[in-house]
N, C-alpha and C positions, 0 to 999 in steps of 0.2 A: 594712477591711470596708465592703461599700455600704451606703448607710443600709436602712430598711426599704421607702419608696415603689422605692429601684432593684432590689430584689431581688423585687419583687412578680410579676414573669413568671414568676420562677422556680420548675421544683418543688423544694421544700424538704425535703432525705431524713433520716432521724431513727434512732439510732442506737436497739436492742430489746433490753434488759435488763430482765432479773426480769420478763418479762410486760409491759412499759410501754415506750412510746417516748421516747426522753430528747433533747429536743434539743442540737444542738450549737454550741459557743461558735464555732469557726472550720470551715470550709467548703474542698472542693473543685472546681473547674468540672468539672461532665459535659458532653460536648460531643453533639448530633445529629449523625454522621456525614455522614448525606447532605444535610443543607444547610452543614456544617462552623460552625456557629455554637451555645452555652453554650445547654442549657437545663433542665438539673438542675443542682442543691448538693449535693455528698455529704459528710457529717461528714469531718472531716482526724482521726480517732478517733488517739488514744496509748494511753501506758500506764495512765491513768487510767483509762479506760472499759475497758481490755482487763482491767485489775485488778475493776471490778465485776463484770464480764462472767463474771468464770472463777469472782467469789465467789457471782454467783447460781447458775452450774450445779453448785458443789459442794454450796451449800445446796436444791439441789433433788436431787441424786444418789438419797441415801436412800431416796424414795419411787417414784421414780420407776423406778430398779433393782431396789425390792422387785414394782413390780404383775406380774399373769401376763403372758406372751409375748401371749395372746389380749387383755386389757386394752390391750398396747400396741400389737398390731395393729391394734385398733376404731377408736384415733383415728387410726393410719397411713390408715387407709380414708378413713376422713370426711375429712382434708385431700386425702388423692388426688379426694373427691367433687367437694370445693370448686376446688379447681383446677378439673378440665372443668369446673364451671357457671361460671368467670372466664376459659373458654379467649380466648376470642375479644380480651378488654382485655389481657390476659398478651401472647396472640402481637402485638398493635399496641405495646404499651411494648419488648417483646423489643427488636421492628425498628425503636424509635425508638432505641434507647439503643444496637443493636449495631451497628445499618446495615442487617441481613440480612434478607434479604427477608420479607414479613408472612406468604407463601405456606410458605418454610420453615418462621419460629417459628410457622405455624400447624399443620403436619403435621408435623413433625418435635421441636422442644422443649419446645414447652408437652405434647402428649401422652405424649410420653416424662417429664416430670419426673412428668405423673400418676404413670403407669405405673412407674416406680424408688418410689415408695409403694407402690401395690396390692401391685410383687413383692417386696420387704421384707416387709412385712406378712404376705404368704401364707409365705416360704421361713421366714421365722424359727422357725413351726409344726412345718416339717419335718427339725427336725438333731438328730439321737441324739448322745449318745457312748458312750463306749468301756468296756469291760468285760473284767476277765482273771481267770480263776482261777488259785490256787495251793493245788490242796486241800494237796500233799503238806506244806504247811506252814501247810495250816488258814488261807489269809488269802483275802480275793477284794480284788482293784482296781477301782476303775472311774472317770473323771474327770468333772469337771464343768468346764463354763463360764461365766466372770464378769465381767460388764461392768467397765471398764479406769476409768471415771472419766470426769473430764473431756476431751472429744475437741476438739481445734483442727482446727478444717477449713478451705482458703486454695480458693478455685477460683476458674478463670481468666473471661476477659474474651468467648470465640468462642462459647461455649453457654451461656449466665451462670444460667440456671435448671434448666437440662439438668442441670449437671456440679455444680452445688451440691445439688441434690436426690439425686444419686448419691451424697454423701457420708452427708447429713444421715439419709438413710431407714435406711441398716445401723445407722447409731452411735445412732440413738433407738431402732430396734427391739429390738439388743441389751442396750437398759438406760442406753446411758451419755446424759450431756448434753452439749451441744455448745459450744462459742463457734466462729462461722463466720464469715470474714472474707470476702466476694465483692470481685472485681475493683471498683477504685474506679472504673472507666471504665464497668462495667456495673452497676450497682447497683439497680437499679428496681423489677425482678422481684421479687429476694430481700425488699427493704422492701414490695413489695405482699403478699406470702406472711406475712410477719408479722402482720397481719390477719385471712388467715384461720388462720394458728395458733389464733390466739385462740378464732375460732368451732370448728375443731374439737374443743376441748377440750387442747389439747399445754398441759399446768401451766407456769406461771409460771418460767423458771430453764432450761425441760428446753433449750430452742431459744435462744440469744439472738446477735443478729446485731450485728455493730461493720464501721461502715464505715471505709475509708481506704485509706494505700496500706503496699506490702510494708512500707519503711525503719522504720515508725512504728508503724501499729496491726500490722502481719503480724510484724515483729520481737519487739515485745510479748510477742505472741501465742505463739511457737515458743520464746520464751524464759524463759516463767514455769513456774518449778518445779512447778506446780500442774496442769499438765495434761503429763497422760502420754504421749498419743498426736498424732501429727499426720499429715494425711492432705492431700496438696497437691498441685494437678495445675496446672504451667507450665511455667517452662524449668527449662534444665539448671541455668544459673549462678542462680538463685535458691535451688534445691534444695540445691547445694553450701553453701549461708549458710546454709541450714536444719538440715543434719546438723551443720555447726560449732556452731550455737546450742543445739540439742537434746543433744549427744555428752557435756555434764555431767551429763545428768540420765537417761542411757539411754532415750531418748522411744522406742517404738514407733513406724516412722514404714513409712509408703505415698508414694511418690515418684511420683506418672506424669508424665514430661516429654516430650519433642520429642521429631518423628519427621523423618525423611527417607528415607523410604517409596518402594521399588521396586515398577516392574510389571515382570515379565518375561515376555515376550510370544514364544511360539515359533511357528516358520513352520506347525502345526498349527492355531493357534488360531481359534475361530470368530469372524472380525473382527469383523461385523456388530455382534454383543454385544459384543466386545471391545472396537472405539471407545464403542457408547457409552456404556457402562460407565466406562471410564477416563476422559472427559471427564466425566462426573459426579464417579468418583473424586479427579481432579486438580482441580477446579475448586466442587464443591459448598461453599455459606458462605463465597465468594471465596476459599478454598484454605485460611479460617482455621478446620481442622479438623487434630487430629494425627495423623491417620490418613489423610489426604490425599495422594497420588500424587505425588511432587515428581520422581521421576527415571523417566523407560521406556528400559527396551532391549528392542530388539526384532531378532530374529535376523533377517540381513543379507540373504537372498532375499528376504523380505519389506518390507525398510525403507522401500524408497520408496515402495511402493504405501501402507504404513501411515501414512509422514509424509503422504501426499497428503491423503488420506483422513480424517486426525485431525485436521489445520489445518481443514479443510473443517470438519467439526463443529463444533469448537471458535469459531470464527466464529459459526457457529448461536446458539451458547450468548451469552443476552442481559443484558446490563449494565446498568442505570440505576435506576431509582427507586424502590426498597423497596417500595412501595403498590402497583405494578400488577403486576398476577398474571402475564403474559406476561414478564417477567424473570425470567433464573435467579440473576444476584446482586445485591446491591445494592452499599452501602460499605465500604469498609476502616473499620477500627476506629479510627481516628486518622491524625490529618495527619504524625506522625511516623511512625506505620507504613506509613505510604503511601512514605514518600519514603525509610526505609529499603528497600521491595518496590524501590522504581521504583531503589534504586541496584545492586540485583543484575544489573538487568538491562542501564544502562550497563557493569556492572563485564563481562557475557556480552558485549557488543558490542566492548568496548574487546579484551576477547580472542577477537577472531574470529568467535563464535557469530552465527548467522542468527536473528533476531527473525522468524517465518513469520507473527506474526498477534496483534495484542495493543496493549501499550505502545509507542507510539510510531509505529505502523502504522496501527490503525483507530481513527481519531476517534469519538467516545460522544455523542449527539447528546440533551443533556440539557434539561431546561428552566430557563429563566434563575434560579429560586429553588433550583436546585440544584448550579451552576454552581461553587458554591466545596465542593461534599462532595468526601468522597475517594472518588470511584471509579476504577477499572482492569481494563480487557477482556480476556477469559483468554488467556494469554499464553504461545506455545509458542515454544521454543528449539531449536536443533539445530547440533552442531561446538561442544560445548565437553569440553575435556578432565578427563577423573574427576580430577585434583587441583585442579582448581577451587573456589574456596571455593561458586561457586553452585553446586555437584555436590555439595560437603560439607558445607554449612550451612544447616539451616530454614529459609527464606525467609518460609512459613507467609503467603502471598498468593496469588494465581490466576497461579501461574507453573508450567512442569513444562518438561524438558529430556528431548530425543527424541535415543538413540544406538543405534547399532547394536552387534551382538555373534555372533560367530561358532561357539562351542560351548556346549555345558550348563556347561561347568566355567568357561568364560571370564564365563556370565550370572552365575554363583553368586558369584564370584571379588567380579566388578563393583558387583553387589548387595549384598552384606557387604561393602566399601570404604570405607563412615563408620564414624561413631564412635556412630550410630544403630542402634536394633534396636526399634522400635516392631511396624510392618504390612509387610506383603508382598504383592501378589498376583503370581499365576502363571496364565499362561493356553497352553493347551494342550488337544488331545482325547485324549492317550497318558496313562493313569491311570497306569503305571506312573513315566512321568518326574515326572507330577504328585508322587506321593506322594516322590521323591527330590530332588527339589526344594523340595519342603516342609520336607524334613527336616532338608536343610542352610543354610535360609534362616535366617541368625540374626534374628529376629525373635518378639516373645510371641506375634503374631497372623499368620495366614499365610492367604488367603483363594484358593482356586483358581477362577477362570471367573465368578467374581463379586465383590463389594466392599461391605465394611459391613454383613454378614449378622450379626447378634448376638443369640446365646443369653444373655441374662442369669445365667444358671447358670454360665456359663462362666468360666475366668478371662481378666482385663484387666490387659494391662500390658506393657512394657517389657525389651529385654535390653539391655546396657551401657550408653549415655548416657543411654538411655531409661527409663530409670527403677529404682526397685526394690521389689520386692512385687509383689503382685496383687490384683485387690478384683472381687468377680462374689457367683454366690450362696454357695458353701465358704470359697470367700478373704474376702467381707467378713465375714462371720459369725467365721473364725479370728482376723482381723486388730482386728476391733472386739470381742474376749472375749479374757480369759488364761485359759488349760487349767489344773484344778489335779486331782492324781493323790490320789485316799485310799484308803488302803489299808486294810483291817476284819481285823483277827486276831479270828475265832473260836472 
């Protein structure tokens, strides 16, 4: 451990139990992406703190499960308040701690996390249930719904305030409390938000945050008897640890994991939108989005015109310094994931594939204090073959792989080829192909002629690798309540 004068640069992040910040004995380094050098501590949390953690939220359960839907909307609101009036220090920590640019966490995450409060807050108002007579036997049924208890929530490291506010807002709305584990790589946001817990009024117990990483505090966490449900959005191979650690104890669990996400691009489509659409799609948060475009085909009249065309864009689309608004990406999330991206694309090269524009191609002309972050210029591919592991495996960096394809049945064939079923789009002006294409895209989300359109009401979520469950307005409200049937003979 450094003494206390060498740790003084540092921000010092504080684990949020029972209402109170609890400092921590041992530390992990958060690193600044875009200069690549330490400038957070985030608690190294276990099982000690995850054991506090699950006993303040059952000790808060009671009351908090007892007030009205409308009680616990009020303070949904107030902290969605509080948020926008700290949008502006939210989105500058965002893009310090993720890399992404400030213009993103400025329009895109901090508004949205509001916004996952406001709409919690309002849908929770709006859910009936169900009702059945049986005069001929003189009974009526009708169910109710009831908060599950303690919720474990794990969210990932590419939208670290986005994707934890997604969780946190259903599972407080519907009554239960939380222990939330945020990526230890991004931790900022979540420990700023803890403060304004406070001034919203969220009691003591309902919300409490443990930092660290999966192996320690996230194991803990999916493994104590005491919390029923778990709700976790990363990869696949974590998720699999997660159902082994939970499968004693029957956990209700919400899975969203990895995408490997097709466009399918017919020689109908209106390109103009359709590049630049897809270059947003493939490339928006340096590609570290699960919903992200990783593979295009594009029917073979049109291939080349489209590869031309999309390199071209894609070039456009600008790389460097998180702070200046005239960039569309900033850094990769870590020097390990940098050089995991950057080995996909030796691994495309060594087998044949055309690097048109990206890694290795167009040099990033950065300024000397930023010289060691992890950046990487959007990076398009072409001539690599679908059994490829870069055709089959998340790469989840500003990479996408341009092939061509000859029939509707050979796009669908090619498009369902992972072990992925997250997003899809489809681009085309024939409604009719559109809607049969949709249909057989295995995929939970399927987006035609546009990208990242979302209904909140909607359901989210994954088909085979891709996760299991769904969470939107019906799905989280089912998934965060158990149903219970009573039946009244009178």
């Amino acid at each position: 451990m450094p003494n206390a004068s060498e740790q003084r640069p540092y921000l010092v992040l504080e684990n949020f139990i029972g209402g109170k910040f609890i400092p921590s004995l041992s530390h992990i380094d958060s690193y600044d992406p875009s200069i690549g050098e330490v400038y957070c501590r985030v608690p190294d949390s276990g099982k000690e703190e995850v054991e506090a953690a699950v006993a303040a939220a059952k000790e808060a359960f009671p009351d908090w499960s007892a007030r009205s839907p409308e009680q616990r909307a009020q303070v949904l609101n107030k902290l969605a308040d509080l948020l926008e009036a700290h949008l502006e220090e939210l989105a500058q920590a965002e893009s310090r701690d993720q890399g992404k640019t400030v213009t993103f966490a400025r329009t895109v995450d901090i508004p949205r996390s509001a916004y996952n409060f406001r709409f919690f807050a309002s849908s929770l108002l709006h859910h009936t249930t169900d009702c059945s007579q049986m005069d001929h036997m003189g009974c009526l049924n009708y169910t109710v719904r009831c908060p599950v208890g303690v919720a474990g929530l794990i969210s990932p490291w590419n939208l670290p305030l986005y994707l934890l506010t997604w969780k946190i807002a259903p599972a407080i709305a519907t009554g239960n409390t939380v222990v939330a584990k945020p990526s230890e790589m991004t931790s900022v946001t979540a420990w700023m938000m803890c403060k304004l817990m406070q001034q919203a009024g969220v009691p003591p117990g309902v919300v409490n945050i443990v930092f660290g990483t999966g192996p320690r505090a996230g194991d803990a966490l999916v493994g104590h008897p005491d919390v029923p449900l778990v709700s976790f959005t990363g990869s696949t191979a974590t998720a699999q640890r997660i159902t082994e650690r939970s499968a004693p104890y029957c956990k209700k669990l919400s899975l969203e994991l990895g995408g490997k996400n097709p466009a399918i691009i017919f020689a109908d489509a209106n390109l103009d939108q359709c590049i630049e659409t897809t270059v947003r799609s493939s490339f928006s948060n340096q590609g570290e989005i699960c919903l992200c475009t990783s593979r295009i085909y594009v029917e073979r009249s049109i291939y080349s015109e489209f590869l031309e065309r999309f390199v071209a864009a894609a070039k456009k689309w600008k790389t460097g310094v998180p702070s200046d608004p005239s960039n569309n990406n900033g850094a990769l999330i870590s020097k390990e994931h940098l050089e995991k991206v950057r080995s996909f694309i030796a691994l495309a090269k060594s087998e044949g594939g055309v690097v048109h524009c990206g890694e290795g191609v167009d040099q990033l002309e950065l300024p000397e204090r930023n010289a060691k972050g992890y950046f990487m210029p959007a990076t398009v591919i072409s001539g690599i073959s679908d059994s490829s592991r870069v055709m089959q495996e998340e790469i989840f960096g500003p990479v996408t792989c341009v092939s061509p394809f000859d029939t509707e049945d050979e796009a669908i064939s090619k498009g369902n080829g992972v072990r992925y079923g997250l997003g899809a789009t489809v681009w085309s002006r024939d409604v009719g192909k559109v809607h049969r294409v949709a249909r057989r895209i295995q995929a939970g989300m399927v987006w035609t002629n546009c990208w990242l359109v979302r209904d909140l009401n909607l359901p989210f979520g994954g088909m085979k690798n891709s996760g299991v469950g769904r969470e939107g307005g019906k799905d989280s409200y089912h998934f965060f309540t158990e149903v219970k049937t009573i039946t009244i003979k009178h």
